[in-house]
ChimeraX commands (.cxc) that place a marker at each C-alpha (Angstrom):
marker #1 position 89.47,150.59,122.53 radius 0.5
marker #1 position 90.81,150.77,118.91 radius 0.5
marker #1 position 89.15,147.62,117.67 radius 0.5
marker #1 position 85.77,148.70,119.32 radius 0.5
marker #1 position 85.67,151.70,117.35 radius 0.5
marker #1 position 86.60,150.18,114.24 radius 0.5
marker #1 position 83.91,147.56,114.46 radius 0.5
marker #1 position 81.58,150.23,115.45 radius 0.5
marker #1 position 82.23,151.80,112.16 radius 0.5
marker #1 position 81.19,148.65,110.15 radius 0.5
marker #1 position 78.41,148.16,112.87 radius 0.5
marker #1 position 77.40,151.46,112.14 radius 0.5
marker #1 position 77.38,151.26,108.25 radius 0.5
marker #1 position 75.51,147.91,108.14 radius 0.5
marker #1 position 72.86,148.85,110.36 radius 0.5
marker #1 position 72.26,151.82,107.75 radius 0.5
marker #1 position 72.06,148.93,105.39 radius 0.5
marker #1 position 69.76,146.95,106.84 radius 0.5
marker #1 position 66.97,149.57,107.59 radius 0.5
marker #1 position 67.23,151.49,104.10 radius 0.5
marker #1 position 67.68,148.02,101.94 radius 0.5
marker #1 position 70.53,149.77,99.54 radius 0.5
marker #1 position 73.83,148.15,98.28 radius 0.5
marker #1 position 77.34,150.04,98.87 radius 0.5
marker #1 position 79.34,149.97,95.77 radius 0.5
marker #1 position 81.96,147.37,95.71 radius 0.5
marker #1 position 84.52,145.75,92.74 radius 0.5
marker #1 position 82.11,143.34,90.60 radius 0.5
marker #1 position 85.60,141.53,89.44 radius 0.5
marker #1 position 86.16,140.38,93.24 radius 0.5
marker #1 position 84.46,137.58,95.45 radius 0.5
marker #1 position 81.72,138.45,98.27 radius 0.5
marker #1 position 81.51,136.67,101.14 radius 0.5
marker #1 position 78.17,135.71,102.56 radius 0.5
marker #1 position 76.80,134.92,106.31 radius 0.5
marker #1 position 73.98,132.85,107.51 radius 0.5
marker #1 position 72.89,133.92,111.05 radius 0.5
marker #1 position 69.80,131.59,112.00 radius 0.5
marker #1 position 68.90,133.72,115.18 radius 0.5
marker #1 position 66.21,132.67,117.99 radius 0.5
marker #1 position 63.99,135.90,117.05 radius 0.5
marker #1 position 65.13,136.19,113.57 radius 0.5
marker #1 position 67.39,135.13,110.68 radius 0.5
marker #1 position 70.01,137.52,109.08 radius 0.5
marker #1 position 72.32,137.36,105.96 radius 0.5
marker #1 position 75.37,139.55,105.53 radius 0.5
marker #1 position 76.81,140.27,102.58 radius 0.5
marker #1 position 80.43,141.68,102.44 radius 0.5
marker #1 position 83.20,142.29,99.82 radius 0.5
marker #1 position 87.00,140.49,99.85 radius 0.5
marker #1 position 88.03,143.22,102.03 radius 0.5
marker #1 position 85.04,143.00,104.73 radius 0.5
marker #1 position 83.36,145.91,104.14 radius 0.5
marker #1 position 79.66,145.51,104.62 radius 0.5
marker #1 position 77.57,145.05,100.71 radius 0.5
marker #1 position 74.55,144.35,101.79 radius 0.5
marker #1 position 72.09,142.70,104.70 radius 0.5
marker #1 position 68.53,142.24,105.55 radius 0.5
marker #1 position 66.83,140.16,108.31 radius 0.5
marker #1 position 63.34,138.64,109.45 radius 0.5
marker #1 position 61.74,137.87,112.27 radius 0.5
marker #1 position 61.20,134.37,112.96 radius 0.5
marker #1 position 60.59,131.49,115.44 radius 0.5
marker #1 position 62.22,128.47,114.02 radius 0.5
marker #1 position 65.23,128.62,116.65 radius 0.5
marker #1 position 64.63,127.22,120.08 radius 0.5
marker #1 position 67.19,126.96,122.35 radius 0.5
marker #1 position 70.18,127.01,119.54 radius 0.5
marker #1 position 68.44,124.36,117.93 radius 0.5
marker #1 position 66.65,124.23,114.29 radius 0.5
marker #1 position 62.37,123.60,115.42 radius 0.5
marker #1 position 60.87,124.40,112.17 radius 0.5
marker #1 position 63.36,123.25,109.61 radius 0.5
marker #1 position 60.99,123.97,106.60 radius 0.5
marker #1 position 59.97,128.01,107.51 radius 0.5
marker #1 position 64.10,128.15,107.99 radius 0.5
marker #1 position 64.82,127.28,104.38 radius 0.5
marker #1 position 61.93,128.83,102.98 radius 0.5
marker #1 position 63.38,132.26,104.94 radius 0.5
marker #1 position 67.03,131.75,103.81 radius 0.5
marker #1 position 65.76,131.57,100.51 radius 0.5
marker #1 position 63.82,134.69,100.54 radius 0.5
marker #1 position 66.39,136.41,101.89 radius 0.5
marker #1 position 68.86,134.91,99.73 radius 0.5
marker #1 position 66.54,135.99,96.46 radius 0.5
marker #1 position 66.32,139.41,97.89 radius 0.5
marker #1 position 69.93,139.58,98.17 radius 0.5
marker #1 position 70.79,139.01,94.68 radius 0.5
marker #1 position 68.70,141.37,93.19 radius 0.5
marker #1 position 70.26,143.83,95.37 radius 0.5
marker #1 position 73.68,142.90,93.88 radius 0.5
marker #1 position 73.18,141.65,90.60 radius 0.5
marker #1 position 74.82,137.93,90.91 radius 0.5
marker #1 position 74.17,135.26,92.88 radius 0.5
marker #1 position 75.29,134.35,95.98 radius 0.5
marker #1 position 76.35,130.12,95.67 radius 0.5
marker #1 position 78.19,129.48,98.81 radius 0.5
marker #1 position 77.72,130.92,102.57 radius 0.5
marker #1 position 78.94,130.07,106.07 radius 0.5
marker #1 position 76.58,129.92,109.15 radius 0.5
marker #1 position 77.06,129.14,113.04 radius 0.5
marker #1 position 76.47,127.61,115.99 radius 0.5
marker #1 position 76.03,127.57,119.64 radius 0.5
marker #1 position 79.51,126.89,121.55 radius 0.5
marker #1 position 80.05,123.17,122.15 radius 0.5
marker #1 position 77.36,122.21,119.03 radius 0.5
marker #1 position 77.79,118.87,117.61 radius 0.5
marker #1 position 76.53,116.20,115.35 radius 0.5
marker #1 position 73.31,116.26,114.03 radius 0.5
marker #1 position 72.56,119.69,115.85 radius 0.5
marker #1 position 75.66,121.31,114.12 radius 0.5
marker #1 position 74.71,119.67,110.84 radius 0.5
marker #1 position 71.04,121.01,110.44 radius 0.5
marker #1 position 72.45,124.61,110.14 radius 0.5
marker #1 position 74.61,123.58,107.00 radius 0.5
marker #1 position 71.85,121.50,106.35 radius 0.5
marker #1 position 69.26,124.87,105.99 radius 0.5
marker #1 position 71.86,126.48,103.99 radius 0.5
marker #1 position 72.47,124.07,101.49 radius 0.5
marker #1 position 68.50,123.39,100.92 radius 0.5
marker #1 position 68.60,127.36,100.20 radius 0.5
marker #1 position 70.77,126.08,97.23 radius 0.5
marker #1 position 74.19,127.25,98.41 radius 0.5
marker #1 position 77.30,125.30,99.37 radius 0.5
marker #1 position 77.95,125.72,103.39 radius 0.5
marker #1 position 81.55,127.07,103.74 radius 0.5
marker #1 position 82.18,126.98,106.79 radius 0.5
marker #1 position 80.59,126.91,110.73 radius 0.5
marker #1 position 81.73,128.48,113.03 radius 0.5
marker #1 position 80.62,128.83,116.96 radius 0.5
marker #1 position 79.00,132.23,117.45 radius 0.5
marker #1 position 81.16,133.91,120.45 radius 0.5
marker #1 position 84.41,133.05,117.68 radius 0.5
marker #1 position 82.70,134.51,115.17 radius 0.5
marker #1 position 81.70,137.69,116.90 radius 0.5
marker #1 position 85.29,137.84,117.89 radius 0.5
marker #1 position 86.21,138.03,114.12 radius 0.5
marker #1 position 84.92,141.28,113.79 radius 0.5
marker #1 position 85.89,142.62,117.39 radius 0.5
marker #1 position 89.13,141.19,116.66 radius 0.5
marker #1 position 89.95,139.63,119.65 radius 0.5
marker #1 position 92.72,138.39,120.83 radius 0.5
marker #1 position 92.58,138.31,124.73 radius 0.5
marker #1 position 89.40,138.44,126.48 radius 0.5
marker #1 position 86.04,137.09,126.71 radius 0.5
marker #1 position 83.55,137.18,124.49 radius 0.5
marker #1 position 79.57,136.68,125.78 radius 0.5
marker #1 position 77.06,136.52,123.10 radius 0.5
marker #1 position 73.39,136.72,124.31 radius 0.5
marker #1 position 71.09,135.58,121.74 radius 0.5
marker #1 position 67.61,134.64,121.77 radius 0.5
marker #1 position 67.81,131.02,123.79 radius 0.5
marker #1 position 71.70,131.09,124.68 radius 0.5
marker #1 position 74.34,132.74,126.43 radius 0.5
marker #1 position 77.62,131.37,124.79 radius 0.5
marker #1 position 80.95,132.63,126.07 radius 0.5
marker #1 position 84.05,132.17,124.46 radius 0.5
marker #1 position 87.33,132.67,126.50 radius 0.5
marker #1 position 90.22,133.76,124.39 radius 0.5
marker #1 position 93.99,133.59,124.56 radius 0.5
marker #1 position 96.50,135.09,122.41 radius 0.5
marker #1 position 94.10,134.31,119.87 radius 0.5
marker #1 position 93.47,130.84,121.01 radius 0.5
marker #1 position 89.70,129.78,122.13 radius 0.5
marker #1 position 91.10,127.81,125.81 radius 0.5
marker #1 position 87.25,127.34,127.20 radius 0.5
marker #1 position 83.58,127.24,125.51 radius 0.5
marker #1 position 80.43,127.02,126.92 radius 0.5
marker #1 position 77.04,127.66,125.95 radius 0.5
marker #1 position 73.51,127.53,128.49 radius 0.5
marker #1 position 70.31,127.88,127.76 radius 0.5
marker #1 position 69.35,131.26,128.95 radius 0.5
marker #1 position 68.72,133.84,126.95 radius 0.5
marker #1 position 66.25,136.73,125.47 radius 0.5
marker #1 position 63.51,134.20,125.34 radius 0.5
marker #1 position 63.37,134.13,129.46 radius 0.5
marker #1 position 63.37,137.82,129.58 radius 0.5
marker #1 position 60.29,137.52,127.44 radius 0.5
marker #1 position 58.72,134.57,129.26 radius 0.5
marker #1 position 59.36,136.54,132.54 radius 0.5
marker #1 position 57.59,139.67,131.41 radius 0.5
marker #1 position 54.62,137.36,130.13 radius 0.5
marker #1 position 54.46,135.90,133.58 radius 0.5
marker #1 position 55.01,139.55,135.05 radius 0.5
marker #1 position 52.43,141.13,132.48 radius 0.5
marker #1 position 49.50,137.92,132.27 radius 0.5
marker #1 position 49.97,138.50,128.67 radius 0.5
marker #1 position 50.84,135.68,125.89 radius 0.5
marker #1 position 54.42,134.87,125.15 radius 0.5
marker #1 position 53.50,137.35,121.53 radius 0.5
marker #1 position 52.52,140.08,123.66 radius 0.5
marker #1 position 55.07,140.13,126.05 radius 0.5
marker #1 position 57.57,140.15,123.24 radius 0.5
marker #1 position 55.92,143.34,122.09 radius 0.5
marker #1 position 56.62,144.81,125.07 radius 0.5
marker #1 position 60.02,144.21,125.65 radius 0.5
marker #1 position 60.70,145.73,122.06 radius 0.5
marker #1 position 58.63,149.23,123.14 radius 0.5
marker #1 position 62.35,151.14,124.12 radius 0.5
marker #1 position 59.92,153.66,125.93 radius 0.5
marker #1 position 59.46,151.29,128.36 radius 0.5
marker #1 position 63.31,149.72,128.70 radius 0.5
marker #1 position 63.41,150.86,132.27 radius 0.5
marker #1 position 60.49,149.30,133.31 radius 0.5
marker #1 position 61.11,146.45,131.37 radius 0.5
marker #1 position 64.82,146.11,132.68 radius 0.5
marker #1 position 63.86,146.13,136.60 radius 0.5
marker #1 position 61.67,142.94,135.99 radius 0.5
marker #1 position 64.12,141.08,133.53 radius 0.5
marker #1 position 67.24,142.32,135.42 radius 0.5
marker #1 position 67.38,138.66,137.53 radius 0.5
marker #1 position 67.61,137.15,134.29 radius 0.5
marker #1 position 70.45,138.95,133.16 radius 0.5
marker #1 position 72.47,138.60,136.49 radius 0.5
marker #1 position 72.10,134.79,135.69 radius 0.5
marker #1 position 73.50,135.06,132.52 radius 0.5
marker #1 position 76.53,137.35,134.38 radius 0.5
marker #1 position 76.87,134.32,137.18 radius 0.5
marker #1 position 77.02,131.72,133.72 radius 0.5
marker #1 position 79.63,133.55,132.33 radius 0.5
marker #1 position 81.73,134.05,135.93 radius 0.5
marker #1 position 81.12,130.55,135.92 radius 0.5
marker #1 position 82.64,130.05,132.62 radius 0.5
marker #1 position 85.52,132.45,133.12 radius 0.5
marker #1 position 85.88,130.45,136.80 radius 0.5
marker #1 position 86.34,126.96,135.00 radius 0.5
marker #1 position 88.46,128.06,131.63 radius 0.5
marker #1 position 91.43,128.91,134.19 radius 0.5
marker #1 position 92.13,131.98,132.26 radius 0.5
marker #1 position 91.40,134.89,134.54 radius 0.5
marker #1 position 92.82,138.38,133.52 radius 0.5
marker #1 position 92.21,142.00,133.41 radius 0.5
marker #1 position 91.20,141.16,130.02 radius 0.5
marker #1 position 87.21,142.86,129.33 radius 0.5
marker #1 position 84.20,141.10,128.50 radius 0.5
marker #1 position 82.52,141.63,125.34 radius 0.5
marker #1 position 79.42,141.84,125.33 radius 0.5
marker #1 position 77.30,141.04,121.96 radius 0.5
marker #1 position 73.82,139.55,120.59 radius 0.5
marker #1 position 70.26,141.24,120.32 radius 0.5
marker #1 position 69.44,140.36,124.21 radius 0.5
marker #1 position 72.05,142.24,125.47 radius 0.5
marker #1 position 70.86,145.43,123.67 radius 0.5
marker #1 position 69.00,147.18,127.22 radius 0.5
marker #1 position 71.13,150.17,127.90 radius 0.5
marker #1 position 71.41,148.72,131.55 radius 0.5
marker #1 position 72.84,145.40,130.42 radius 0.5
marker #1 position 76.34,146.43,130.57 radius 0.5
marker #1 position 76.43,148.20,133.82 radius 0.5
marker #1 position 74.50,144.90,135.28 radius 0.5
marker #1 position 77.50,142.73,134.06 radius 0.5
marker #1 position 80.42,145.03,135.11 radius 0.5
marker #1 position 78.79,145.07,138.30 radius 0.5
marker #1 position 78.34,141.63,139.22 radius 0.5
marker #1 position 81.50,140.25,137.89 radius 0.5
marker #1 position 83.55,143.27,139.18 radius 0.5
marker #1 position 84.58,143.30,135.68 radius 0.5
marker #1 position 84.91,145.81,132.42 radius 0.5
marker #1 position 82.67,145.17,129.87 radius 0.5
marker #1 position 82.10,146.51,126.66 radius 0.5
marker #1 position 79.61,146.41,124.13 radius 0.5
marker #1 position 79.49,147.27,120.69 radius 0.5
marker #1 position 77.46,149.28,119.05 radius 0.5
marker #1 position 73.97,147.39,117.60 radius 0.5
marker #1 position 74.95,144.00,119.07 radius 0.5
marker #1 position 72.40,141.92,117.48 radius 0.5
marker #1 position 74.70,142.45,114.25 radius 0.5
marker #1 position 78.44,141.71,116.04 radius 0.5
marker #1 position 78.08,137.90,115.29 radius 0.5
marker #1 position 76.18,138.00,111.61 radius 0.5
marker #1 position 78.83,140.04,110.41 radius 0.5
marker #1 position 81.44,138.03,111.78 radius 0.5
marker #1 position 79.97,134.58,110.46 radius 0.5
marker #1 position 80.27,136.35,106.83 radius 0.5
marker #1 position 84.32,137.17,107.60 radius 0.5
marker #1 position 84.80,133.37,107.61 radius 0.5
marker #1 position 83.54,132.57,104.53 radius 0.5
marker #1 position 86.47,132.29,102.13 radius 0.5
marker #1 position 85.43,131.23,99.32 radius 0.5
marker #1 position 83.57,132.76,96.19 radius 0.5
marker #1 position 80.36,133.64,96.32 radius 0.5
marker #1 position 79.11,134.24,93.01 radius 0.5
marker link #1:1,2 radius 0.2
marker link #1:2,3 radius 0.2
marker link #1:3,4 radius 0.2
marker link #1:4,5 radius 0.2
marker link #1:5,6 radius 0.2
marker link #1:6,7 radius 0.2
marker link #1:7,8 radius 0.2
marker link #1:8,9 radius 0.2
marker link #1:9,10 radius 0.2
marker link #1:10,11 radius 0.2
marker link #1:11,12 radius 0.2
marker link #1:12,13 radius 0.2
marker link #1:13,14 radius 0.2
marker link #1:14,15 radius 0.2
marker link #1:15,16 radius 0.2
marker link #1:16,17 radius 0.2
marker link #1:17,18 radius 0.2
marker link #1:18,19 radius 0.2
marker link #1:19,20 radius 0.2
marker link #1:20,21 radius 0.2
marker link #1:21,22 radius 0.2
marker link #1:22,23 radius 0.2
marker link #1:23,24 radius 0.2
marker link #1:24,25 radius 0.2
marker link #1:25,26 radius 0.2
marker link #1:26,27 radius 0.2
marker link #1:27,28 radius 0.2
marker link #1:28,29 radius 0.2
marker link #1:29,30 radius 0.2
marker link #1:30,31 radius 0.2
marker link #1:31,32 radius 0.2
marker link #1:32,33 radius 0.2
marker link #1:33,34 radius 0.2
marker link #1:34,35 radius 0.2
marker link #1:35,36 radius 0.2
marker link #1:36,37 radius 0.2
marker link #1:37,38 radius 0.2
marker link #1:38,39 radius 0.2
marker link #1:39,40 radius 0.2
marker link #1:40,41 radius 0.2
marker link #1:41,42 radius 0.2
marker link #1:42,43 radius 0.2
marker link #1:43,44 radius 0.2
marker link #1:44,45 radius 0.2
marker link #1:45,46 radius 0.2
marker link #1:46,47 radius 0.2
marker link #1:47,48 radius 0.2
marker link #1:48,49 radius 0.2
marker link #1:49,50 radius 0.2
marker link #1:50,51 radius 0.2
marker link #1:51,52 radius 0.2
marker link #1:52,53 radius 0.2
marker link #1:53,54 radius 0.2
marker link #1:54,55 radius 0.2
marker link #1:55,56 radius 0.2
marker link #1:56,57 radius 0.2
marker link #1:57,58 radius 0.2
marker link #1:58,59 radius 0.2
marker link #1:59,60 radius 0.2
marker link #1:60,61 radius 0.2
marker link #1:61,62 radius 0.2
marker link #1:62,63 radius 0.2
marker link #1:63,64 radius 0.2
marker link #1:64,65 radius 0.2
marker link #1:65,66 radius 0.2
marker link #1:66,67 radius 0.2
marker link #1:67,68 radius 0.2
marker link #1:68,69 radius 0.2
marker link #1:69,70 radius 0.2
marker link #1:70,71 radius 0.2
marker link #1:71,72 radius 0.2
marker link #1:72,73 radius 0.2
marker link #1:73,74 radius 0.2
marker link #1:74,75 radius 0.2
marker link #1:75,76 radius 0.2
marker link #1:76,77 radius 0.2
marker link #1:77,78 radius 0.2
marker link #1:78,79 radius 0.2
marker link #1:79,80 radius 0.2
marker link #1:80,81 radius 0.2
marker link #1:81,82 radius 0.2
marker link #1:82,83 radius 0.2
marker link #1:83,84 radius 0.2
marker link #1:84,85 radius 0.2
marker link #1:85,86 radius 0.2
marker link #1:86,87 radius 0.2
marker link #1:87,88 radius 0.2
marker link #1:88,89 radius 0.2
marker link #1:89,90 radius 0.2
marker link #1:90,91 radius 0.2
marker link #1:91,92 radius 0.2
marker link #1:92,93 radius 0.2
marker link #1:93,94 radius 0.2
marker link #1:94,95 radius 0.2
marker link #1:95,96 radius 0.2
marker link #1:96,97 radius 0.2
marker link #1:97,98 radius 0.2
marker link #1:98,99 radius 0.2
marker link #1:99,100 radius 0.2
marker link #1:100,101 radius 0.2
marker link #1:101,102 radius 0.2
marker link #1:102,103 radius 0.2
marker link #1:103,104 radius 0.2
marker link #1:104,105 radius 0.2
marker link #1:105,106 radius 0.2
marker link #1:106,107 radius 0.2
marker link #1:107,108 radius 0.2
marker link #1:108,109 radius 0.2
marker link #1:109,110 radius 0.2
marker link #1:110,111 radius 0.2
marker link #1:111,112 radius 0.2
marker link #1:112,113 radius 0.2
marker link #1:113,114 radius 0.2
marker link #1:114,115 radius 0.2
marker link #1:115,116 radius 0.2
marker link #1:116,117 radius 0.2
marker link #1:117,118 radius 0.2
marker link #1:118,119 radius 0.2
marker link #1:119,120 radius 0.2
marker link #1:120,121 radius 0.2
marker link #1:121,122 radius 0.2
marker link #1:122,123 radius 0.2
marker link #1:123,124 radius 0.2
marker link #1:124,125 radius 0.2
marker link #1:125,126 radius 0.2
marker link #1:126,127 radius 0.2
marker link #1:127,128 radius 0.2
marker link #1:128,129 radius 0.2
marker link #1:129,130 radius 0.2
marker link #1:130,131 radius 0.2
marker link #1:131,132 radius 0.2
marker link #1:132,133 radius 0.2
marker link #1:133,134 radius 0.2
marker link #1:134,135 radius 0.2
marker link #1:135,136 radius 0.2
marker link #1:136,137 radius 0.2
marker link #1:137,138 radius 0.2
marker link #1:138,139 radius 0.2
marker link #1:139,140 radius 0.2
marker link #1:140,141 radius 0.2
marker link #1:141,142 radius 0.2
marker link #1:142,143 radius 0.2
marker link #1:143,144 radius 0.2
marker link #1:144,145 radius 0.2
marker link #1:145,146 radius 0.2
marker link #1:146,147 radius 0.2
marker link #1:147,148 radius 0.2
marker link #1:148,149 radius 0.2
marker link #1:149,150 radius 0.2
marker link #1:150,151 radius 0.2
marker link #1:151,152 radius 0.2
marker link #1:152,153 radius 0.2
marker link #1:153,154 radius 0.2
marker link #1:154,155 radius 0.2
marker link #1:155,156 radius 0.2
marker link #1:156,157 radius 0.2
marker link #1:157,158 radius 0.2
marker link #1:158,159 radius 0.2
marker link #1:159,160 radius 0.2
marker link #1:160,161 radius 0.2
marker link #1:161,162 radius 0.2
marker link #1:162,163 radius 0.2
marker link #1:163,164 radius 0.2
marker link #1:164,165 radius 0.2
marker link #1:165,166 radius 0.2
marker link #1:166,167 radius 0.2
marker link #1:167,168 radius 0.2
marker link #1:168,169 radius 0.2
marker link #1:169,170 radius 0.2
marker link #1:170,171 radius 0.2
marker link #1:171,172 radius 0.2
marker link #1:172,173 radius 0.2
marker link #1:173,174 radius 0.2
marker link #1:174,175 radius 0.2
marker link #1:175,176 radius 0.2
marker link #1:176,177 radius 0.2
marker link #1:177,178 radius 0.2
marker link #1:178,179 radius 0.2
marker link #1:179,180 radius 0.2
marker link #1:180,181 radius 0.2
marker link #1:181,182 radius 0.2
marker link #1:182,183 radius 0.2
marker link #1:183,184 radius 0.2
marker link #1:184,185 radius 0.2
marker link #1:185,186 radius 0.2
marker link #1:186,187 radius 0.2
marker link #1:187,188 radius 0.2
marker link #1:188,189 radius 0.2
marker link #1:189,190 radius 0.2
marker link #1:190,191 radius 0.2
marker link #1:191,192 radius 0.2
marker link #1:192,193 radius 0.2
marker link #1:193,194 radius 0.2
marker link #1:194,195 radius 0.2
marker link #1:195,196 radius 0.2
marker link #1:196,197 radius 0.2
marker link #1:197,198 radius 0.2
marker link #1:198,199 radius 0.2
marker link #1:199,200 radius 0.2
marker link #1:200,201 radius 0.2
marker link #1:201,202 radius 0.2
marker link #1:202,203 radius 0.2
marker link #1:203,204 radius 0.2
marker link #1:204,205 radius 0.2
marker link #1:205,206 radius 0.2
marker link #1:206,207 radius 0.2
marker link #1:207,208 radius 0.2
marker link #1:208,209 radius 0.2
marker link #1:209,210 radius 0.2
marker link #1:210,211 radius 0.2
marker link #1:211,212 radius 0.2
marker link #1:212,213 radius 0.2
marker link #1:213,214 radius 0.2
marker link #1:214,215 radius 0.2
marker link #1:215,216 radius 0.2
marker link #1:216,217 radius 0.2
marker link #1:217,218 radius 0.2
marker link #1:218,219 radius 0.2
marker link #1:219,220 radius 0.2
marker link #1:220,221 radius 0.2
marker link #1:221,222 radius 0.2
marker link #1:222,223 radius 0.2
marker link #1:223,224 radius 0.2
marker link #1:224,225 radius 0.2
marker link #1:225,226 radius 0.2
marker link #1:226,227 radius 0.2
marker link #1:227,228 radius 0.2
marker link #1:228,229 radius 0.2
marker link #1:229,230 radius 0.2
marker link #1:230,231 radius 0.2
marker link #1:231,232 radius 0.2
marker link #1:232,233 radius 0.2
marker link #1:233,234 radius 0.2
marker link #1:234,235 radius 0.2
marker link #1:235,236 radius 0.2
marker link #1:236,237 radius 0.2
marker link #1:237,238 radius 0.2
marker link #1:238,239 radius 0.2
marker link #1:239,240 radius 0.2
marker link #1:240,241 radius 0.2
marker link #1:241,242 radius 0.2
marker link #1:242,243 radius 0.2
marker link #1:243,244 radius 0.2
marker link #1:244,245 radius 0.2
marker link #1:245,246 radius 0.2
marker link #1:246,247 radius 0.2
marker link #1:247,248 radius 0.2
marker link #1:248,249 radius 0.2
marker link #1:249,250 radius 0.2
marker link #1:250,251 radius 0.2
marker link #1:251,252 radius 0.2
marker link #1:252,253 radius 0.2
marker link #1:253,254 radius 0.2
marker link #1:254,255 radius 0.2
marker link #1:255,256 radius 0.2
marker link #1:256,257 radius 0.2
marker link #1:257,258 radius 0.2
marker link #1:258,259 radius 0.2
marker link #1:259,260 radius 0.2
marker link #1:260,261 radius 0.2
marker link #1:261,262 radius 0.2
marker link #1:262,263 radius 0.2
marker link #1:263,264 radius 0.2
marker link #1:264,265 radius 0.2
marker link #1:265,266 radius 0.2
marker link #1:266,267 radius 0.2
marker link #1:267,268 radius 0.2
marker link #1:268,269 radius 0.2
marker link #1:269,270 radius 0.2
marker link #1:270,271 radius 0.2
marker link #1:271,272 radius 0.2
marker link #1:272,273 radius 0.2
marker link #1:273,274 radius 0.2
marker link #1:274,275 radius 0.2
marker link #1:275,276 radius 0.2
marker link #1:276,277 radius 0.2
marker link #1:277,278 radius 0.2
marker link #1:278,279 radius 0.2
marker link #1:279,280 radius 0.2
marker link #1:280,281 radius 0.2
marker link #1:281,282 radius 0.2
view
């Protein structure tokens, strides 16, 4: 698929970016746009020029997400901020206005807190978007589903013609898998995290966590089931949970389905929450 691949490219590029810290060149006379993603496991900020070509990212672990929701609103800022500081030495200007997201079907006072972290970091909140749409940016998506698998969530998205028709968003996510290899292992919620990291043991890992991933699958047939729209149309597949190299064939295979994934998942929905911002940041 043509818009895979081209994501992949960007996916590709920023990934670089993130793990050797360097800037690409881009026009100092133009705008960037920058992206707040205030993960379950971690926080990332995107950096990307007018045109959406990745500038510059970085990330951090953290725990201040539970669930889609803000727990530890102070260690959020205080993370933004670093990363924000970091971020403009890397390009030489500062960054003064970023968009973030949420979980599908976010409201009120939830949906608030995220602009909320970003402004505290001293920069005005663009825009928020929900997280599936915003992965769907970058895929560019205009039929189809998109499933984003984050740390507490599985959100799907159900597009049409360009057109979000059904949201929904449930509270199952990589933080199960994690509990369920703690309970599996005896170990502390810290230690089992460790361990579903170590890719040498992915298999092993996979055939304990795998009944948590078909009940993400049955959320999103669900989903799919009550939108109305069902099609042909693939399911993409994005978010740092989803990254097991079995994931994919464990979805196609309960919903009878085609689904794709991106390359480096974890990064689909950052990069897309930077393509909404619009306006300056600098």
């Amino acid at each position: 698929m043509q818009e895979v691949e081209s994501a992949n490219e960007v996916l590709e590029t920023f990934n670089q970016i993130v793990n050797t810290g360097k800037v690409l060149p881009f026009d100092k006379k133009n705008s960037l746009k920058v992206g707040i993603d205030l993960g379950t496991s971690s926080i990332v900020l995107v950096v990307l020029d007018d045109e959406d070509n990745p500038v510059y990212g970085s990330f951090q672990y953290a725990n201040v997400i539970r669930d889609g929701l803000v727990v530890n609103y102070i260690q959020a800022v205080e993370i933004v901020r670093k990363l924000k500081a970091d971020a403009e030495e890397a390009v030489g200007r500062q960054l003064t206005v970023a968009s973030g997201a949420v979980p599908p079907g976010t409201i009120g006072k939830n949906k608030s807190v995220v602009g909320n972290v970003i402004e505290s970091a001293e920069m005005e909140v663009d825009n928020i978007v929900d997280e599936p749409t915003a992965a769907a940016c970058l895929l560019k998506i205009n039929d189809g589903y998109v499933v984003d698998v984050g740390g507490g969530t599985t959100g799907i998205s159900v597009f049409e013609k360009g057109e979000i028709q059904h949201v929904l968003d449930e509270p199952t996510g990589g933080t199960h898998m994690t509990l369920v290899l703690a309970g599996y292992h005896n170990v502390s919620y810290e230690e089992a995290e460790q361990i579903k990291r170590d890719k040498k043991k992915e298999r092993e890992n996979f055939l304990v966590i795998q009944p948590v991933v078909e009940k993400m699958a049955e959320i999103t047939r669900k989903a799919i089931e009550n939108s109305g729209y069902i099609t042909d149309s693939p399911i993409y597949l994005v978010g740092g949970a989803s990254n097991f190299s079995d994931f994919t064939d464990t979805f196609s295979k309960y919903l009878n389905k085609a689904v794709v994934k991106p390359s480096f998942p974890q990064f689909v929905t950052p990069i897309g929450i930077a393509m909404n911002c619009g306006k300056e940041a600098e």
